[in-house]
N, CA, C and O atoms as a GROMACS GRO file, in nm:
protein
  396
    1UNK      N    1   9.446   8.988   8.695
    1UNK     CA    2   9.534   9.073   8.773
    1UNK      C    3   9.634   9.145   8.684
    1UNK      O    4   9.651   9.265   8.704
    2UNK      N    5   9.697   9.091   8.597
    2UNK     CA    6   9.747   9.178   8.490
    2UNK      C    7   9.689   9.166   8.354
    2UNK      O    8   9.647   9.070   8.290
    3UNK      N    9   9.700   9.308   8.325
    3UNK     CA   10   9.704   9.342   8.202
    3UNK      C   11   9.758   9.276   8.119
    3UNK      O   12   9.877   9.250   8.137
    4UNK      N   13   9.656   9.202   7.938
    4UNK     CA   14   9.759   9.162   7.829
    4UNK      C   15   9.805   9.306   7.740
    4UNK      O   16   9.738   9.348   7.645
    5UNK      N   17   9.905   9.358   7.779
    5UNK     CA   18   9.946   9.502   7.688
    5UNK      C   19   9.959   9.414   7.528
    5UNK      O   20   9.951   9.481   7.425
    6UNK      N   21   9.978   9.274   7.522
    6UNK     CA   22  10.055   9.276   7.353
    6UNK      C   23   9.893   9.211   7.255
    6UNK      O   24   9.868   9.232   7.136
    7UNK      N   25   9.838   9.159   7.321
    7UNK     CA   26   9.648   9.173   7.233
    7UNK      C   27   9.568   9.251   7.276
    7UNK      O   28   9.450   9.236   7.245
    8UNK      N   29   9.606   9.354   7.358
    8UNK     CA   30   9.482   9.451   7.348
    8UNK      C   31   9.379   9.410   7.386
    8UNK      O   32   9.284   9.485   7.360
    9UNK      N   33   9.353   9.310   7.444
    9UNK     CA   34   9.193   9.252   7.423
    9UNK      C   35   9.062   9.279   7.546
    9UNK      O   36   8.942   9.256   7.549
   10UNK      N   37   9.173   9.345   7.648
   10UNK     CA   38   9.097   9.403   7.754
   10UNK      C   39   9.071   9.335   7.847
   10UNK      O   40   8.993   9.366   7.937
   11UNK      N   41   9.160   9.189   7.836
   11UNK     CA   42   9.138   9.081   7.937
   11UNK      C   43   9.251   9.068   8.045
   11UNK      O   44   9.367   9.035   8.021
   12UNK      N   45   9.214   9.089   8.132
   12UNK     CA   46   9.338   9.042   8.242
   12UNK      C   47   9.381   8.852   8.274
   12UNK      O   48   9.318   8.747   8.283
   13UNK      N   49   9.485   8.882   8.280
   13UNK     CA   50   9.600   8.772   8.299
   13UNK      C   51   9.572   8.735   8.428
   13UNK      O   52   9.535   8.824   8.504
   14UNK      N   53   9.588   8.557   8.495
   14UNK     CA   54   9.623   8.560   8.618
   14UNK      C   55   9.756   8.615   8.651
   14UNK      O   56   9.820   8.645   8.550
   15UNK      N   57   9.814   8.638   8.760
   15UNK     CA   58   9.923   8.665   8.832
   15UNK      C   59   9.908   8.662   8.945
   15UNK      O   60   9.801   8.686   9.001
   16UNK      N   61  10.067   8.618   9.030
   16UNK     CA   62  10.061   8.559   9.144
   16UNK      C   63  10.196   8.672   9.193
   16UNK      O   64  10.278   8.742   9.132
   17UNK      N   65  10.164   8.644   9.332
   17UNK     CA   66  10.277   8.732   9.397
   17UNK      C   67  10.346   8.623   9.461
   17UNK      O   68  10.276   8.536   9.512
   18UNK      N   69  10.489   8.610   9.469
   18UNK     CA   70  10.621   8.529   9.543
   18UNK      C   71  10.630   8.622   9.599
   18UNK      O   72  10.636   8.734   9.548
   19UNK      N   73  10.632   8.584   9.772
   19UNK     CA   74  10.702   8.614   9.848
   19UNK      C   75  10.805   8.527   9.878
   19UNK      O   76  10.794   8.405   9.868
   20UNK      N   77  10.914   8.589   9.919
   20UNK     CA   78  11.073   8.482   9.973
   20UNK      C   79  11.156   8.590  10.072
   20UNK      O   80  11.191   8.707  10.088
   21UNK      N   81  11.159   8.481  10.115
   21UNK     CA   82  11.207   8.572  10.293
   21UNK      C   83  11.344   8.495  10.287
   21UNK      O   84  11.362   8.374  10.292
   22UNK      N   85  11.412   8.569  10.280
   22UNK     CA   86  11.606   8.537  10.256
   22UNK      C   87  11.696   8.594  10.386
   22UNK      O   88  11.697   8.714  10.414
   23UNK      N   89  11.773   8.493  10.464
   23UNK     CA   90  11.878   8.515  10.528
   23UNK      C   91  12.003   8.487  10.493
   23UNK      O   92  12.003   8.374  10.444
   24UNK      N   93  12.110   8.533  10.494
   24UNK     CA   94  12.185   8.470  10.484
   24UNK      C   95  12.234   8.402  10.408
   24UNK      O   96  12.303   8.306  10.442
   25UNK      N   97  12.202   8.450  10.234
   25UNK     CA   98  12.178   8.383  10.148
   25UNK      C   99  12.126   8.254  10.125
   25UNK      O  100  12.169   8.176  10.040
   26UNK      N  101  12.011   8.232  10.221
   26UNK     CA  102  11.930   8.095  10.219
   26UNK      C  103  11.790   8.185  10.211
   26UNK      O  104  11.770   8.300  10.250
   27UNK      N  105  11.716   8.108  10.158
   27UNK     CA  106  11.548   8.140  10.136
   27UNK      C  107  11.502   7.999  10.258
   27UNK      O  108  11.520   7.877  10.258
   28UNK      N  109  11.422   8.116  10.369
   28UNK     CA  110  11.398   8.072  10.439
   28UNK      C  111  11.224   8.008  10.486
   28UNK      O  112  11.179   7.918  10.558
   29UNK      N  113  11.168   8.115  10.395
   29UNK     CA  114  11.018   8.067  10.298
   29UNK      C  115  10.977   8.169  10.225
   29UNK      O  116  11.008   8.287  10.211
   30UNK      N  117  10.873   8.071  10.168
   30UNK     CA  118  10.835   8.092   9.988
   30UNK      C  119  10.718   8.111  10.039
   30UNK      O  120  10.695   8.033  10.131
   31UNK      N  121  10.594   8.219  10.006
   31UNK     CA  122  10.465   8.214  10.011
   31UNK      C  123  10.436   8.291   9.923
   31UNK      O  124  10.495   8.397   9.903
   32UNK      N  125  10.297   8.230   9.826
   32UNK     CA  126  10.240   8.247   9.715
   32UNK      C  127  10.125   8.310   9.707
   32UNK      O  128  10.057   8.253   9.792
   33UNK      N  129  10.060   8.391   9.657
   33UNK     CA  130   9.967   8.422   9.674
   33UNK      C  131   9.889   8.500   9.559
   33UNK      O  132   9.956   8.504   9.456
   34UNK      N  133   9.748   8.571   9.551
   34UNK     CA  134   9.702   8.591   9.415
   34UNK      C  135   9.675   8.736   9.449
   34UNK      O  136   9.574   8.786   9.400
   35UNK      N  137   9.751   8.808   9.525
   35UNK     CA  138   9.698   8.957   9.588
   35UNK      C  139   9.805   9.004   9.429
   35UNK      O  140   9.888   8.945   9.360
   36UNK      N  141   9.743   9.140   9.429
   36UNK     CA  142   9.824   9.187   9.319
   36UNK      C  143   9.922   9.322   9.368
   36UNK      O  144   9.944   9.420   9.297
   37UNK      N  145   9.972   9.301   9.503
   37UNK     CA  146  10.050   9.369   9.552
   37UNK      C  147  10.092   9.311   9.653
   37UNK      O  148  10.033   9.219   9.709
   38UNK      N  149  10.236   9.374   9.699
   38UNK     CA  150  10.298   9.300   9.817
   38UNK      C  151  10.257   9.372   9.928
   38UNK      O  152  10.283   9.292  10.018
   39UNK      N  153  10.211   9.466   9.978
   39UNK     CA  154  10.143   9.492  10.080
   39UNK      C  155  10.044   9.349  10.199
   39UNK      O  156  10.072   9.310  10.313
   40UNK      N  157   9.935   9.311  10.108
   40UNK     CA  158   9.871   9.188  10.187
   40UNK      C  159   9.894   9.089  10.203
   40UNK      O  160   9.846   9.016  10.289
   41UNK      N  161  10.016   9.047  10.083
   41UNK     CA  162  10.062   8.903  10.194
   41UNK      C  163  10.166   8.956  10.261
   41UNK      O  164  10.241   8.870  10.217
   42UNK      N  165  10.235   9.020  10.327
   42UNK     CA  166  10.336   9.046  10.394
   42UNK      C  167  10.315   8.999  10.566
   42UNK      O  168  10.399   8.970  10.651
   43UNK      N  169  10.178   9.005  10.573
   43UNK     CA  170  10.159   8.939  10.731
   43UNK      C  171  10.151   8.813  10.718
   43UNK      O  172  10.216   8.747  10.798
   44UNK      N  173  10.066   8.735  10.607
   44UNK     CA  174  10.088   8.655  10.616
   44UNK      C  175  10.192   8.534  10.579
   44UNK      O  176  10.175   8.414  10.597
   45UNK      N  177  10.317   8.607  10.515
   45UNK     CA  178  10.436   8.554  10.512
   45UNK      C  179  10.514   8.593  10.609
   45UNK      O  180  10.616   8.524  10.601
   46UNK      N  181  10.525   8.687  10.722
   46UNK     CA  182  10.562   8.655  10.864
   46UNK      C  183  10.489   8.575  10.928
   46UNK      O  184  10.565   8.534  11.015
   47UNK      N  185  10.401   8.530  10.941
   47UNK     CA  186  10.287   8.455  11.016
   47UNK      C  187  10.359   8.296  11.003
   47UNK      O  188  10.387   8.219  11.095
   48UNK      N  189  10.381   8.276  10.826
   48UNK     CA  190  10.414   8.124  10.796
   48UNK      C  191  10.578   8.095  10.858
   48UNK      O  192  10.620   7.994  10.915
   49UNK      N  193  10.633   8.192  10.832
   49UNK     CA  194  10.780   8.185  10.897
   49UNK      C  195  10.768   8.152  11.047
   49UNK      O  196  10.842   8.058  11.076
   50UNK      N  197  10.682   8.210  11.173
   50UNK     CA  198  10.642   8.176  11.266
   50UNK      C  199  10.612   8.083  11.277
   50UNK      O  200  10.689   8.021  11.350
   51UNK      N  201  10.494   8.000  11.223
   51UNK     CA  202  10.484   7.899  11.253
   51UNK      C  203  10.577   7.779  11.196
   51UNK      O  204  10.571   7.672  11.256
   52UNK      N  205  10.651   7.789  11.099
   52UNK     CA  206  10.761   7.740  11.064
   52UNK      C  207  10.906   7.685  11.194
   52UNK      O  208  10.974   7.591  11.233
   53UNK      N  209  10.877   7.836  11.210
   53UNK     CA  210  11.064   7.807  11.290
   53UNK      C  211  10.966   7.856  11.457
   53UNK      O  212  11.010   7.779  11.542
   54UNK      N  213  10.903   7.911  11.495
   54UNK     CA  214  10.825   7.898  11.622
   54UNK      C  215  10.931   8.059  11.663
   54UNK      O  216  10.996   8.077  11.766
   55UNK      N  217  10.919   8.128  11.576
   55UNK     CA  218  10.993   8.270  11.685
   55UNK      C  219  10.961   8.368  11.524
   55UNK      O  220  10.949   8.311  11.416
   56UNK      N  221  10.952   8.520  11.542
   56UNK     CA  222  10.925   8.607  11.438
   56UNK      C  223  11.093   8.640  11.393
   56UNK      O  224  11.188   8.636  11.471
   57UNK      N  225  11.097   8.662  11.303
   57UNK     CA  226  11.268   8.736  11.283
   57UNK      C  227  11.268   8.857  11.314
   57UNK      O  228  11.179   8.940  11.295
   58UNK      N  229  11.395   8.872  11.374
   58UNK     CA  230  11.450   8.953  11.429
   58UNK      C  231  11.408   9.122  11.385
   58UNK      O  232  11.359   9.214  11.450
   59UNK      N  233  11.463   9.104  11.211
   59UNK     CA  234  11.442   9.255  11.123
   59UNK      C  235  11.397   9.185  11.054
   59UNK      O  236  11.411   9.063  11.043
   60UNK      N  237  11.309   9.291  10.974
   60UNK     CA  238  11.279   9.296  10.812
   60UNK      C  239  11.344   9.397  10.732
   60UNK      O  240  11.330   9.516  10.759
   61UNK      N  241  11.407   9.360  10.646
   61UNK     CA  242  11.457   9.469  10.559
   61UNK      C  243  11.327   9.468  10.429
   61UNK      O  244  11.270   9.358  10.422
   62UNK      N  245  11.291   9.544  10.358
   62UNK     CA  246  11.185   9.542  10.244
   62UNK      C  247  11.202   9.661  10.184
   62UNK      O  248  11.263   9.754  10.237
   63UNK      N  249  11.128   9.666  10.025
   63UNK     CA  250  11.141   9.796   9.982
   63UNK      C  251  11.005   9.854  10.004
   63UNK      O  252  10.925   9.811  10.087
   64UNK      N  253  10.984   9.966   9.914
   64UNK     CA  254  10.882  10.064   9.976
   64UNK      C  255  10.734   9.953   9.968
   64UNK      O  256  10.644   9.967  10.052
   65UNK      N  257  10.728   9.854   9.865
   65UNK     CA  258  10.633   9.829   9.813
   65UNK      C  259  10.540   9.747   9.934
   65UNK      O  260  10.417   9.736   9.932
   66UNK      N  261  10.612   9.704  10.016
   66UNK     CA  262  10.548   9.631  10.168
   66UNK      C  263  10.533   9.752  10.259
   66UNK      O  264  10.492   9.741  10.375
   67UNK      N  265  10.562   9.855  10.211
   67UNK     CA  266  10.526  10.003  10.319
   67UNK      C  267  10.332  10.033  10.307
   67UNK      O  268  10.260  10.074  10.216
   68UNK      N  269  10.300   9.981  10.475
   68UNK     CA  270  10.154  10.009  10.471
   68UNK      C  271  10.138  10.031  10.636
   68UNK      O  272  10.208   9.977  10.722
   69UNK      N  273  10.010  10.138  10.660
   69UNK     CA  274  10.043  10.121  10.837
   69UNK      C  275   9.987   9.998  10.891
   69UNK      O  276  10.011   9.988  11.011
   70UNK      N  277   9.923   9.906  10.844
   70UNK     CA  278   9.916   9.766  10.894
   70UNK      C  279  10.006   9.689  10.903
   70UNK      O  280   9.999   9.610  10.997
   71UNK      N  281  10.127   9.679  10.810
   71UNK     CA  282  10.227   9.612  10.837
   71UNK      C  283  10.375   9.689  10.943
   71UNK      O  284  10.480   9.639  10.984
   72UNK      N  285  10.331   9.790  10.952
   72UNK     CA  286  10.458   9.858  11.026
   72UNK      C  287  10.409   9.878  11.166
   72UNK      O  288  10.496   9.894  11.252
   73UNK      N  289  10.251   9.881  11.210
   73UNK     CA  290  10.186   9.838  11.335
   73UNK      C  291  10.232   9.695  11.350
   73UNK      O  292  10.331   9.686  11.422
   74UNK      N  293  10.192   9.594  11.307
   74UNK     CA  294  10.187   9.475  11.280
   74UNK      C  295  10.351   9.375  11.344
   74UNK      O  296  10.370   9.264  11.393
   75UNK      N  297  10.442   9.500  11.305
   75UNK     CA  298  10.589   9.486  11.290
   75UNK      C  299  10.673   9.538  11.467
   75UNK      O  300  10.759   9.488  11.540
   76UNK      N  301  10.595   9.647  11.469
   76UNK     CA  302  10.541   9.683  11.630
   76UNK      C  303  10.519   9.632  11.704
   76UNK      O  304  10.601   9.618  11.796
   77UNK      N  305  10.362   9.558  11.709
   77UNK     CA  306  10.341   9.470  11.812
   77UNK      C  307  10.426   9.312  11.784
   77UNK      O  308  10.460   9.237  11.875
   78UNK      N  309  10.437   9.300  11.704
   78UNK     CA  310  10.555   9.206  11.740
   78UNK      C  311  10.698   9.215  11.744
   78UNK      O  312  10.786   9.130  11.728
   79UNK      N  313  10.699   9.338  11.769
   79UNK     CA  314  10.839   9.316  11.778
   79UNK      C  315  10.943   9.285  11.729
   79UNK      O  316  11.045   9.234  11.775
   80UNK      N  317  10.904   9.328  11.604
   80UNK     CA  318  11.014   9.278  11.468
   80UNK      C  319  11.097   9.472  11.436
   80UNK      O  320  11.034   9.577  11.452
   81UNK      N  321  11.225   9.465  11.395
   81UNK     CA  322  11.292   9.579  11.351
   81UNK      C  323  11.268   9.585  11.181
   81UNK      O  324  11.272   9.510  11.083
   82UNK      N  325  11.239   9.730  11.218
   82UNK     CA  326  11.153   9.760  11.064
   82UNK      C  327  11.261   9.834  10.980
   82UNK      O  328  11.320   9.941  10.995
   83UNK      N  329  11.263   9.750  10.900
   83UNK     CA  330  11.360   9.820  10.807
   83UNK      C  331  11.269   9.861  10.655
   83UNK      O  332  11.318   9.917  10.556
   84UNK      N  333  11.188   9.834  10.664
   84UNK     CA  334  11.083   9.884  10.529
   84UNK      C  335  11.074  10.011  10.461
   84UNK      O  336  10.999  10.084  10.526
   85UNK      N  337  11.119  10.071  10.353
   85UNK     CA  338  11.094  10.168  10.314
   85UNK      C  339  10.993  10.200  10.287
   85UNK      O  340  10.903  10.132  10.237
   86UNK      N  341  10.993  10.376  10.333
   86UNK     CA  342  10.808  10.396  10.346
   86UNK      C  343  10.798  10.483  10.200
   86UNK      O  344  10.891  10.558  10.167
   87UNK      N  345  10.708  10.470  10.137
   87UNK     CA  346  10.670  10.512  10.025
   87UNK      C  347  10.638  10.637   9.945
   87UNK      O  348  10.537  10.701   9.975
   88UNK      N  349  10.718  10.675   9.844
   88UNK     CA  350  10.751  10.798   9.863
   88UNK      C  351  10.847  10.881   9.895
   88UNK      O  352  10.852  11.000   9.861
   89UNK      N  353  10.948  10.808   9.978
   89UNK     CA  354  11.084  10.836  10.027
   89UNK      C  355  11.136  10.891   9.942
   89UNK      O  356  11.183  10.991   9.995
   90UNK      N  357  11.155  10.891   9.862
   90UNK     CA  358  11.260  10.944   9.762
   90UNK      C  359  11.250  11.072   9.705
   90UNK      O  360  11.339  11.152   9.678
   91UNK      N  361  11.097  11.079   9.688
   91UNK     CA  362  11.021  11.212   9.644
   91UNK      C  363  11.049  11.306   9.736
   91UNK      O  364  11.088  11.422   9.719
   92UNK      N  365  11.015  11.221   9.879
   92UNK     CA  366  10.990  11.348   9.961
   92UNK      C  367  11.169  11.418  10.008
   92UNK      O  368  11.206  11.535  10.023
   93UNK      N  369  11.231  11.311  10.018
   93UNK     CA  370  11.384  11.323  10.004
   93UNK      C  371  11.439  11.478   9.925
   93UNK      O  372  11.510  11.571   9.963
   94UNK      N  373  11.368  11.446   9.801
   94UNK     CA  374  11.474  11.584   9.723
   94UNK      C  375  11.354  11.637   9.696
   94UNK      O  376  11.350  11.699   9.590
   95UNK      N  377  11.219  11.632   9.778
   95UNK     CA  378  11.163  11.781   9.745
   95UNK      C  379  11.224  11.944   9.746
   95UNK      O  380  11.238  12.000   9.855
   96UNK      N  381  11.240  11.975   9.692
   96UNK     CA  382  11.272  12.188   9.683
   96UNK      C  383  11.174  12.268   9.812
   96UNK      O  384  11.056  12.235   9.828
   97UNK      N  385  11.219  12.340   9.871
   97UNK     CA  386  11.157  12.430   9.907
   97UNK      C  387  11.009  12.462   9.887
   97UNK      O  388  10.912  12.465   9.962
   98UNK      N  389  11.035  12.490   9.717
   98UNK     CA  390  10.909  12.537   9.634
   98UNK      C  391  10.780  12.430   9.673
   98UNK      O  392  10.673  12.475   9.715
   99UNK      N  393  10.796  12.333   9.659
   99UNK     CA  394  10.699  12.209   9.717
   99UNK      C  395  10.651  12.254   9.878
   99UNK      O  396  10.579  12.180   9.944
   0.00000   0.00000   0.00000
């Protein structure tokens, strides 16, 4: 999943993605996983929080990198407040005219 940039050797590295879902300055869960982006575990680290505490949270705040229309449907039908930045924002923010 990653790249070794310092041997060259053309071999990829394992790597793991942490997810941590924080309130309140408490980490409320940890889920691990071997996706090489935060997009696909993002349901299933709401999913474990559910079955954890037995209710979805309220909001999600996230940056762009959990911005996908499966998770912002997903966020929808349950009824969670989406605070996720959608991807690209920034670009499209101070595009010019000329664009």
């Amino acid at each position: 999943m990653k790249y070794d940039y310092y041997c060259n050797t053309g071999v990829f590295k394992p790597g793991y993605s942490i997810q941590l879902g924080v309130s309140d300055i408490f980490v409320h869960i940890v889920y691990v996983s071997g996706d090489p982006n935060d997009q696909k575990p993002f349901i299933p680290t709401v999913e474990v929080y559910h079955d954890l505490y037995g209710a979805y949270p309220e909001n999600i705040c996230a940056d762009a990198g959990y911005s996908s229309y499966d998770n912002y449907r997903y966020m929808q039908v349950k009824e969670i407040g989406n605070y996720v930045k959608p991807q690209y924002w920034m670009k499209r923010k101070s595009r010019s005219k000329k664009d």
